[in-house]
Jmol script that loads the backbone (N, CA, C; Angstrom):
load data "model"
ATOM      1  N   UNK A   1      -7.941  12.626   2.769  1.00  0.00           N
ATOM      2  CA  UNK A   1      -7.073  11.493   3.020  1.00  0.00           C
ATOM      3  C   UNK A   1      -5.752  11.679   2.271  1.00  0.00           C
ATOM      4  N   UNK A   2      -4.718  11.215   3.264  1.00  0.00           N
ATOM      5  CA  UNK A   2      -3.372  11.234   2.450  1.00  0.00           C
ATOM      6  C   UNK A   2      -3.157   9.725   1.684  1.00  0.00           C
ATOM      7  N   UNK A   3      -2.504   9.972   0.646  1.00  0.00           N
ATOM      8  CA  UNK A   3      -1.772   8.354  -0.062  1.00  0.00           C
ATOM      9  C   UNK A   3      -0.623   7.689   0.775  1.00  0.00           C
ATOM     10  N   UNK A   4      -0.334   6.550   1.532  1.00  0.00           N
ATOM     11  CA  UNK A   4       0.765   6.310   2.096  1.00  0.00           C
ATOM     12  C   UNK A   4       1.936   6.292   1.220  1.00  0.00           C
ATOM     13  N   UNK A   5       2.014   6.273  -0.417  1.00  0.00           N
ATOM     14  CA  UNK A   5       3.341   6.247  -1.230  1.00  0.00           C
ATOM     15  C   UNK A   5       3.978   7.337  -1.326  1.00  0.00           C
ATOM     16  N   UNK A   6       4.802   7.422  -1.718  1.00  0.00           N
ATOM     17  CA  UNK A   6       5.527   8.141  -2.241  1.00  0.00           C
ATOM     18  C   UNK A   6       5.742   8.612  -3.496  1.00  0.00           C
ATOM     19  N   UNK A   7       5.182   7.578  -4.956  1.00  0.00           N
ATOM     20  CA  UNK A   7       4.998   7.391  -5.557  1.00  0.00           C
ATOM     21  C   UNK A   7       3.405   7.474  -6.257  1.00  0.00           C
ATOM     22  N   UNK A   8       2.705   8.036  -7.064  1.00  0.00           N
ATOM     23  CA  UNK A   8       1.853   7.602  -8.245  1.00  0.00           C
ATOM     24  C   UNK A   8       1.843   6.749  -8.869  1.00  0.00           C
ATOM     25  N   UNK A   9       2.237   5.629  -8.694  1.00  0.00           N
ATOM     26  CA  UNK A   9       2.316   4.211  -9.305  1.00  0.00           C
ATOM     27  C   UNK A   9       1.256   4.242 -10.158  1.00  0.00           C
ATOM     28  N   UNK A  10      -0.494   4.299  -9.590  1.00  0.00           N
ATOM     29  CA  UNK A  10      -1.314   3.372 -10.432  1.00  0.00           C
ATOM     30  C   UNK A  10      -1.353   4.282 -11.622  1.00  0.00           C
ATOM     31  N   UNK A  11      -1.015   5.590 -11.505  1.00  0.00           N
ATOM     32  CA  UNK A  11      -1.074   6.370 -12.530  1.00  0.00           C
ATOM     33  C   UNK A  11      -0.225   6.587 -13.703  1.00  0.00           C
ATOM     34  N   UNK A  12       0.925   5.857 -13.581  1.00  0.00           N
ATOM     35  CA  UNK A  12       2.005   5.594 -14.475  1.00  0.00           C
ATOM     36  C   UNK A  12       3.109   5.856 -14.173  1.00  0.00           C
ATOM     37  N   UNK A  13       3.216   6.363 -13.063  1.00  0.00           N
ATOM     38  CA  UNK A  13       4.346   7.476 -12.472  1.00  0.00           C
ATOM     39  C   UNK A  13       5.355   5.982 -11.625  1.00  0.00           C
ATOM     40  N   UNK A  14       6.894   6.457 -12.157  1.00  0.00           N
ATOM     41  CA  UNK A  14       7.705   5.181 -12.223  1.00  0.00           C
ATOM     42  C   UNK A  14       7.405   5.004 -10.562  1.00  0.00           C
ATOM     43  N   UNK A  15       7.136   3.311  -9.956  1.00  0.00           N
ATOM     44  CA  UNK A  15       7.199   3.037  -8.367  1.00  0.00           C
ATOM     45  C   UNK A  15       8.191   3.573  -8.253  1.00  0.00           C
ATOM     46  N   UNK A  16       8.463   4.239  -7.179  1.00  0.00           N
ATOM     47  CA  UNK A  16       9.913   4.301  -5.843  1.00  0.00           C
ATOM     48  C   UNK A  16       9.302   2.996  -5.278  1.00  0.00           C
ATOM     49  N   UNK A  17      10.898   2.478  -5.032  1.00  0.00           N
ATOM     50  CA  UNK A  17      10.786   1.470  -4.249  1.00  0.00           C
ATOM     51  C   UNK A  17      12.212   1.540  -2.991  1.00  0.00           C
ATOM     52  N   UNK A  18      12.141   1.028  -1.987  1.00  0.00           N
ATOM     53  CA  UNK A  18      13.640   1.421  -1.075  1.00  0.00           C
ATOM     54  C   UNK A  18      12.707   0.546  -0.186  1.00  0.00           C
ATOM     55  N   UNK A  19      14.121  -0.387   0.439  1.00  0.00           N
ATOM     56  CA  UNK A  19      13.801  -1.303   1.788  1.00  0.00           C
ATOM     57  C   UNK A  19      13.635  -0.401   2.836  1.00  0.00           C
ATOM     58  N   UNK A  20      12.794  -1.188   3.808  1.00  0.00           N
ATOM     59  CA  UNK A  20      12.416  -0.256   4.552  1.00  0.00           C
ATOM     60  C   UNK A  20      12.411  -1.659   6.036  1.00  0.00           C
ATOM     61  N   UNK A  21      13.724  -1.062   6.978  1.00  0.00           N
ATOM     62  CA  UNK A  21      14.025  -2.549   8.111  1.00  0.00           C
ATOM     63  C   UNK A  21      12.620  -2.290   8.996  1.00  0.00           C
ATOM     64  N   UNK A  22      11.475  -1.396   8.971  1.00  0.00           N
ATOM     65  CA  UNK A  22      10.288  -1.890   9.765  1.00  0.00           C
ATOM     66  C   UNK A  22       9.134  -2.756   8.968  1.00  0.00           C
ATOM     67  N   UNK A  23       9.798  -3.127   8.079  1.00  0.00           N
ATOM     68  CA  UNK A  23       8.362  -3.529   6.975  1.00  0.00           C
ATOM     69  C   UNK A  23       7.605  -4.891   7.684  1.00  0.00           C
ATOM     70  N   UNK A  24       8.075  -5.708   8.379  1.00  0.00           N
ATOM     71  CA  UNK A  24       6.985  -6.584   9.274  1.00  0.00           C
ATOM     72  C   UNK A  24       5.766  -6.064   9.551  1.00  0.00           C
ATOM     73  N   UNK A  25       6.717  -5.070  10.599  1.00  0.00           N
ATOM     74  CA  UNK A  25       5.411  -4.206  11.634  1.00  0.00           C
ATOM     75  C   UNK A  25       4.597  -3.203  10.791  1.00  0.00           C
ATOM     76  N   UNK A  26       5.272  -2.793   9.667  1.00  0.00           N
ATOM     77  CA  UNK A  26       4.054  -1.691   8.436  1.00  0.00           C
ATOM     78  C   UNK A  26       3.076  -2.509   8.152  1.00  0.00           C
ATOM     79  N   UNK A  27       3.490  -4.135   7.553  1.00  0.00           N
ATOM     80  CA  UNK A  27       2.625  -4.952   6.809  1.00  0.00           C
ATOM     81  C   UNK A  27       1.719  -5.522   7.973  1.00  0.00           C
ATOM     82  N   UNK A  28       2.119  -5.284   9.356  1.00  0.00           N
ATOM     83  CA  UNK A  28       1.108  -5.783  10.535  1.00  0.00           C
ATOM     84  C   UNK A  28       0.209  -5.054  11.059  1.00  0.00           C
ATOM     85  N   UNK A  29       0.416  -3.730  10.487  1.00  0.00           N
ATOM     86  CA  UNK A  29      -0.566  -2.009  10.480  1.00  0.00           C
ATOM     87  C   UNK A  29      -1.309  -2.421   9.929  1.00  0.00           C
ATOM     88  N   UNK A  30      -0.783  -2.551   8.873  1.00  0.00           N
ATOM     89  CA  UNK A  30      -1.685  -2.153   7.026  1.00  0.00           C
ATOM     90  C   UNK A  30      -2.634  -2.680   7.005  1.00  0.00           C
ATOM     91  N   UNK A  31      -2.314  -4.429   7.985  1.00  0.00           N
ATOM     92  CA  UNK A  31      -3.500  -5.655   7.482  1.00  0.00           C
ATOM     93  C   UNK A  31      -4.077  -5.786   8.670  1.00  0.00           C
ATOM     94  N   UNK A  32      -4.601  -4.962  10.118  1.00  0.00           N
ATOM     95  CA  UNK A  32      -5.009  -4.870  10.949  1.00  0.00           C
ATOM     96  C   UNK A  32      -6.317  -4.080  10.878  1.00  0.00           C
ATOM     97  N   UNK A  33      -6.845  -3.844   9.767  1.00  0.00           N
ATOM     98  CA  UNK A  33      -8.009  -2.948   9.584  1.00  0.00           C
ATOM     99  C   UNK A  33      -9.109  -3.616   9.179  1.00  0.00           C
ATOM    100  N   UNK A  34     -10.296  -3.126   9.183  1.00  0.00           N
ATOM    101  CA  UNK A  34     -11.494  -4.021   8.239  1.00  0.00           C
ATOM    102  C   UNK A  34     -11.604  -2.766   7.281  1.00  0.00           C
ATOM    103  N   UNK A  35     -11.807  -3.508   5.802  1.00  0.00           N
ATOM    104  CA  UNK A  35     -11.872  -2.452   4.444  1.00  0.00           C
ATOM    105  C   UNK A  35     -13.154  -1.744   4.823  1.00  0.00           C
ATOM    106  N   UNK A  36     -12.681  -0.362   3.890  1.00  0.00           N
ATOM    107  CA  UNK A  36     -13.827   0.515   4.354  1.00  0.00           C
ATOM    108  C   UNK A  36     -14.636   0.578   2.886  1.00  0.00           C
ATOM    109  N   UNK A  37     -13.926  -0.304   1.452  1.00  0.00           N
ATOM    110  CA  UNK A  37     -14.782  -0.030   0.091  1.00  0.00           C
ATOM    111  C   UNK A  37     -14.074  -1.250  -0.291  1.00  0.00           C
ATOM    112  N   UNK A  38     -14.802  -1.898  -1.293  1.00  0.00           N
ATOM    113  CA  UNK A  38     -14.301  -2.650  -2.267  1.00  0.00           C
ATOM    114  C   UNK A  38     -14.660  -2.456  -3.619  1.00  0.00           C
ATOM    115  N   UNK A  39     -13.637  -2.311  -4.718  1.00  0.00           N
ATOM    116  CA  UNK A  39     -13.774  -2.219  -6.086  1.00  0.00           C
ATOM    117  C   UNK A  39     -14.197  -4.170  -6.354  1.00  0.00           C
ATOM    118  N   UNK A  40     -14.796  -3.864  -7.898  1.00  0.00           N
ATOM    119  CA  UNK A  40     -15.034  -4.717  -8.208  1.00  0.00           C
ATOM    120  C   UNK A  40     -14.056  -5.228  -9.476  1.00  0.00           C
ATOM    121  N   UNK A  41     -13.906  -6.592  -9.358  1.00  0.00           N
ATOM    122  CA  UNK A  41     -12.643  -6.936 -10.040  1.00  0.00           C
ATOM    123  C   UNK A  41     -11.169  -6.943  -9.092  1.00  0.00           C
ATOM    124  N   UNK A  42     -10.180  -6.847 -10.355  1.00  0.00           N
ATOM    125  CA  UNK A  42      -8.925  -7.224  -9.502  1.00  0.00           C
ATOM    126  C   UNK A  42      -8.129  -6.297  -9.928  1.00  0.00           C
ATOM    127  N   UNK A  43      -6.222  -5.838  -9.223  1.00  0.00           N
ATOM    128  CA  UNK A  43      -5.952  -5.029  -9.400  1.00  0.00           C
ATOM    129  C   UNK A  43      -4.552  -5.392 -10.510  1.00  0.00           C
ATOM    130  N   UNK A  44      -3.985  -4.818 -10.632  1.00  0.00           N
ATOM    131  CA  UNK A  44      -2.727  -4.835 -12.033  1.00  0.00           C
ATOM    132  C   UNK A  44      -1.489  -4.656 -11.046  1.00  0.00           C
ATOM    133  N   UNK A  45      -0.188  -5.905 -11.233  1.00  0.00           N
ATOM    134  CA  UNK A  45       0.618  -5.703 -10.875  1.00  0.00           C
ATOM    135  C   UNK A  45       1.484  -4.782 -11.219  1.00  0.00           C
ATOM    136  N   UNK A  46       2.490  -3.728 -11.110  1.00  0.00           N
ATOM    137  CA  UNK A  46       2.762  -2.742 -11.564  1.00  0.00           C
ATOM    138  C   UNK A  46       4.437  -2.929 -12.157  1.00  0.00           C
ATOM    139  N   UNK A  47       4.704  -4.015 -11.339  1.00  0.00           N
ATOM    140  CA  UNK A  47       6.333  -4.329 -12.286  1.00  0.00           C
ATOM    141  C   UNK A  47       5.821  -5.310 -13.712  1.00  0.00           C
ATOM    142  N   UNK A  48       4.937  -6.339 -13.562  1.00  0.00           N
ATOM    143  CA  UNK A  48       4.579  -7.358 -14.281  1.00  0.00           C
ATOM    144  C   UNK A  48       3.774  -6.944 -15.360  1.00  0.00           C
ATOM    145  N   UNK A  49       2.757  -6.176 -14.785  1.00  0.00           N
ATOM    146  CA  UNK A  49       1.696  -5.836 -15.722  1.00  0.00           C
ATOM    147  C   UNK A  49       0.522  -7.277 -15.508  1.00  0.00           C
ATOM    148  N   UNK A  50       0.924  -8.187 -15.089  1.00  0.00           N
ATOM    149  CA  UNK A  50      -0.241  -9.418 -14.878  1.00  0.00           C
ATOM    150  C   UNK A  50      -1.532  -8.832 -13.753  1.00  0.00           C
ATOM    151  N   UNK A  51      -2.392  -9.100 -14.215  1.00  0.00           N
ATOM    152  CA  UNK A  51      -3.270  -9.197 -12.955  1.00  0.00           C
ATOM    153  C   UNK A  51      -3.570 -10.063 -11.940  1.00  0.00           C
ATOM    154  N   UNK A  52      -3.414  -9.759 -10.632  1.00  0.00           N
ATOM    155  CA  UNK A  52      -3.217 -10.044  -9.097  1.00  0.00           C
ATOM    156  C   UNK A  52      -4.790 -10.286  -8.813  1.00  0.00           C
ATOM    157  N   UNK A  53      -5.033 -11.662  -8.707  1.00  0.00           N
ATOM    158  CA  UNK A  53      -6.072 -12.427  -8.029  1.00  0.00           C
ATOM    159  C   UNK A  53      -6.353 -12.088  -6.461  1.00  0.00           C
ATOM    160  N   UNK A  54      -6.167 -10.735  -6.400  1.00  0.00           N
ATOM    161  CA  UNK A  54      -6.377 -10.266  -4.824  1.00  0.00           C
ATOM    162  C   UNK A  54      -7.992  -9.646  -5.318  1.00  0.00           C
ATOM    163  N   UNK A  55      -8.435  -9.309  -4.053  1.00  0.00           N
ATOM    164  CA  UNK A  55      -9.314  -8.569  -3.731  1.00  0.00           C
ATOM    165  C   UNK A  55      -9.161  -6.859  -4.328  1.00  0.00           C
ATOM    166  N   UNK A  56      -9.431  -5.491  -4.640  1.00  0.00           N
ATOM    167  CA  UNK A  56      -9.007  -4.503  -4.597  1.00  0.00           C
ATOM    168  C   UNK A  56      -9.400  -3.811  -3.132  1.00  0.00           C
ATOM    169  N   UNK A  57      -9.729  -3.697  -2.241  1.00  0.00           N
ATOM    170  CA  UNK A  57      -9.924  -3.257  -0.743  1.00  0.00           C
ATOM    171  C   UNK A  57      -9.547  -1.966  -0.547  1.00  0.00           C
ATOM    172  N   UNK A  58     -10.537  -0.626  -0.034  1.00  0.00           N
ATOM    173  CA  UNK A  58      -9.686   0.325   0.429  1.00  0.00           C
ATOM    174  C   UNK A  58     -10.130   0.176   2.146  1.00  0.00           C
ATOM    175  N   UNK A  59      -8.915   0.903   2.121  1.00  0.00           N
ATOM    176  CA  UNK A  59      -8.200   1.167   3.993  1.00  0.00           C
ATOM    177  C   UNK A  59      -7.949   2.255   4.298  1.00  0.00           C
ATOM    178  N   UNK A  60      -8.701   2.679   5.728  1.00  0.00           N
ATOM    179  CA  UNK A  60      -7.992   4.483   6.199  1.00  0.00           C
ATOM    180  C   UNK A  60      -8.075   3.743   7.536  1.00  0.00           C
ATOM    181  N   UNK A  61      -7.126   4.536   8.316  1.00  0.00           N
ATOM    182  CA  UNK A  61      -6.930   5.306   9.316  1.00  0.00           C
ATOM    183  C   UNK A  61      -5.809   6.431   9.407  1.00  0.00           C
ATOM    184  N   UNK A  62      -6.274   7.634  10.267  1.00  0.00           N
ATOM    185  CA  UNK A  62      -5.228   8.163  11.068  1.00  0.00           C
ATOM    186  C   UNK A  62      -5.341   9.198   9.675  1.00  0.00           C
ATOM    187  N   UNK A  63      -6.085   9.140   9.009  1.00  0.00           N
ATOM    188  CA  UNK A  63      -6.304  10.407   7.453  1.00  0.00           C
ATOM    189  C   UNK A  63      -5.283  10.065   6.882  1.00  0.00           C
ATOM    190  N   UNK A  64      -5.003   8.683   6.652  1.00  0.00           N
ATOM    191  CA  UNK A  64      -4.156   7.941   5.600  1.00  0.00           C
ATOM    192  C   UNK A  64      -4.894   7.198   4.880  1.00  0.00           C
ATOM    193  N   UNK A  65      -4.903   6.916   3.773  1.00  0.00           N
ATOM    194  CA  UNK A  65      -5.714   5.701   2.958  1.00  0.00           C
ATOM    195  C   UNK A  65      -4.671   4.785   1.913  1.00  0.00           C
ATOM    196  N   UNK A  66      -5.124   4.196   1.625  1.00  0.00           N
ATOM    197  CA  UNK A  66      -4.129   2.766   1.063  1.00  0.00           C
ATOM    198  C   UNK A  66      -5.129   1.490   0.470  1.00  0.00           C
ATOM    199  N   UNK A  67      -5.037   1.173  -0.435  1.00  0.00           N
ATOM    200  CA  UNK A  67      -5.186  -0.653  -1.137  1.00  0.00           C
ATOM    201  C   UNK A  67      -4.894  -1.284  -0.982  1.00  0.00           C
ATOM    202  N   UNK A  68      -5.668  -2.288  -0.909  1.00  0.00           N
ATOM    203  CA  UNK A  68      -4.650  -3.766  -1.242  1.00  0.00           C
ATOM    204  C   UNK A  68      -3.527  -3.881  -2.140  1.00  0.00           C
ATOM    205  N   UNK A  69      -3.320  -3.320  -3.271  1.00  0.00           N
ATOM    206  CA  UNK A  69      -2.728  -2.902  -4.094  1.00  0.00           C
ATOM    207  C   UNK A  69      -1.463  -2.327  -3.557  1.00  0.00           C
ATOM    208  N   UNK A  70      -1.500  -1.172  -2.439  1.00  0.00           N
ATOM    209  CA  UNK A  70      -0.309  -0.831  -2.238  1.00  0.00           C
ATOM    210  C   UNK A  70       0.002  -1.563  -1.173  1.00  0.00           C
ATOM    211  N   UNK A  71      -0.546  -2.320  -0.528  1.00  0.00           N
ATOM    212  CA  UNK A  71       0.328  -3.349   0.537  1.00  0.00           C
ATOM    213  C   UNK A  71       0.695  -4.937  -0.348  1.00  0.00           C
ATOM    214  N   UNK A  72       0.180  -5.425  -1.507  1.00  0.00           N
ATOM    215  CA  UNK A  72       1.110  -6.234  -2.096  1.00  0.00           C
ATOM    216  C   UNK A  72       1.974  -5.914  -2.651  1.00  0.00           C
ATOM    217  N   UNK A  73       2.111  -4.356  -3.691  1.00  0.00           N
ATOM    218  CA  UNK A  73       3.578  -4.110  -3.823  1.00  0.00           C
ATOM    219  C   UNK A  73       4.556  -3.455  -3.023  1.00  0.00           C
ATOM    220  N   UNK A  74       4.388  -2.902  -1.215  1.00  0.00           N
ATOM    221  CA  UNK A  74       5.180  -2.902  -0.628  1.00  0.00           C
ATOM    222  C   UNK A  74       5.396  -4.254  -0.430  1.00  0.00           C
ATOM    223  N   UNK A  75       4.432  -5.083   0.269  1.00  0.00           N
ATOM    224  CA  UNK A  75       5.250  -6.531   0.878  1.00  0.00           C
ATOM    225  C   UNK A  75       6.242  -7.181  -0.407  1.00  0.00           C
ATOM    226  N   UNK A  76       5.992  -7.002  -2.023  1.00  0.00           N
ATOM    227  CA  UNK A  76       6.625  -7.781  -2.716  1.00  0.00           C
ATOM    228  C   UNK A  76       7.477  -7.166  -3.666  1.00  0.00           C
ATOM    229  N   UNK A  77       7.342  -5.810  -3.441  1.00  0.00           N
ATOM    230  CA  UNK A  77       8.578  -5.058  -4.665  1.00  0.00           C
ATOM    231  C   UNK A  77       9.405  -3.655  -3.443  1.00  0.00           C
ATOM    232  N   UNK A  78       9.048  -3.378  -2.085  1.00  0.00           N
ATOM    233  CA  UNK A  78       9.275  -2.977  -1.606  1.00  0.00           C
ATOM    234  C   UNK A  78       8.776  -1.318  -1.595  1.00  0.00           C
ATOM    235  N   UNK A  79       7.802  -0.820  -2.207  1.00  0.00           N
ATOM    236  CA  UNK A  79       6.790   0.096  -2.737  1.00  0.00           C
ATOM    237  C   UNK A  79       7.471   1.092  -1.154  1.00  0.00           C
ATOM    238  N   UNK A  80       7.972   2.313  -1.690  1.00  0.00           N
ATOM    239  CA  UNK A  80       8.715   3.297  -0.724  1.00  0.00           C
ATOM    240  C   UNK A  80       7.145   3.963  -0.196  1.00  0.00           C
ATOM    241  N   UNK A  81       6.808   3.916   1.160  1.00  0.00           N
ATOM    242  CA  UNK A  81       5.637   4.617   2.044  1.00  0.00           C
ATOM    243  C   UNK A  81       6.549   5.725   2.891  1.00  0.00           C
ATOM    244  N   UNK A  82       5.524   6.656   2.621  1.00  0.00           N
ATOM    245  CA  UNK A  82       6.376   8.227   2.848  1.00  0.00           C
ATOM    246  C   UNK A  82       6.623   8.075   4.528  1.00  0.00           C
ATOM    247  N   UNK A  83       7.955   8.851   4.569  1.00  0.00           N
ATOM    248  CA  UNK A  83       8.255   8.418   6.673  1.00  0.00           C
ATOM    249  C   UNK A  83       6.941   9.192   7.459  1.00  0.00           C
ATOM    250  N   UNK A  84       5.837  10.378   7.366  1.00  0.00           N
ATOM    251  CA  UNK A  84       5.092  10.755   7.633  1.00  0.00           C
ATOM    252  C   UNK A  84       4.108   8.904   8.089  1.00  0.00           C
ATOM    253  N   UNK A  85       3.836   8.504   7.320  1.00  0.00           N
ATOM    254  CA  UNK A  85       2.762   7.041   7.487  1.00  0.00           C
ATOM    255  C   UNK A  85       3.870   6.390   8.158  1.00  0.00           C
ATOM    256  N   UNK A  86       5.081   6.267   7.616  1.00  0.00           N
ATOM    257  CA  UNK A  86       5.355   5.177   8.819  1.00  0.00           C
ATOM    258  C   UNK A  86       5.902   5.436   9.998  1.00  0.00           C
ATOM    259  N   UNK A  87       6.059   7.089  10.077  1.00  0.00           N
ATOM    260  CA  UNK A  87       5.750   7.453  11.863  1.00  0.00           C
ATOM    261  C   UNK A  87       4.709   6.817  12.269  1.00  0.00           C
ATOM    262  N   UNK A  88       3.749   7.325  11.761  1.00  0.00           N
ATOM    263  CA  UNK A  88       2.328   7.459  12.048  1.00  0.00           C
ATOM    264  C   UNK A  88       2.043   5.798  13.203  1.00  0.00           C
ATOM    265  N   UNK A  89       2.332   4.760  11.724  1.00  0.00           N
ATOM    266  CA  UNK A  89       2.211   3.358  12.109  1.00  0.00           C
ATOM    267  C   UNK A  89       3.071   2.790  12.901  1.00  0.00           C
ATOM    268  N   UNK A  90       3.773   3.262  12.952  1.00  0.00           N
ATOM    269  CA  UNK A  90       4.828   2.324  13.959  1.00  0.00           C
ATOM    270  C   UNK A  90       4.544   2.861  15.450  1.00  0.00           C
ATOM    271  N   UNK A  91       4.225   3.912  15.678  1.00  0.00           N
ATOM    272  CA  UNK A  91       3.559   4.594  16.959  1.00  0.00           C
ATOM    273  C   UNK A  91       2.811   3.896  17.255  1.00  0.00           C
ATOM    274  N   UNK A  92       1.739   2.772  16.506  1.00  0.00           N
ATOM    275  CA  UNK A  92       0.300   2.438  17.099  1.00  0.00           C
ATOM    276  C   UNK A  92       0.767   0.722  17.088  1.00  0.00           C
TER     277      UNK A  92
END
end "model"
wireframe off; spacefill off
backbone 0.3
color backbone group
């Protein structure tokens, strides 16, 4: 599986972040799936450092994989997803 970022975020590695004018239709990809794992507990916001009362959820298709994690900090800090995934998604 590929990472949709661009970035190593959870690992310490500074977010890239860059607007991105399809982000509706990414965030209408992203959240069109049923999770294929769930961690237990919750995940760490990565500008804040607070922890995010979400779910942790993983997601594949298309030999891409992704979190909940990385679709709240694209929808809310603009988290840069490599143009490879968002070919991918905007095709489907």
């Amino acid at each position: 599986m590929t990472t949709i970022c661009t970035s190593r975020y959870w690992d310490g590695e500074p977010m890239k972040t860059a607007p991105n004018p399809d982000k509706e239709a990414l965030l209408a990809f992203l959240g069109k799936f049923p999770f294929v794992a769930a961690a237990a507990g919750h995940f760490t916001d990565a500008v804040t450092g607070e922890e995010v009362g979400e779910d942790w959820l993983s997601y594949e298709a298309g030999g891409y994989s992704w979190d909940s994690s990385d679709v709240y900090h694209f929808d809310k800090y603009d988290l840069e997803l490599t143009p490879e995934f968002c070919q991918y998604a905007l095709a489907r």
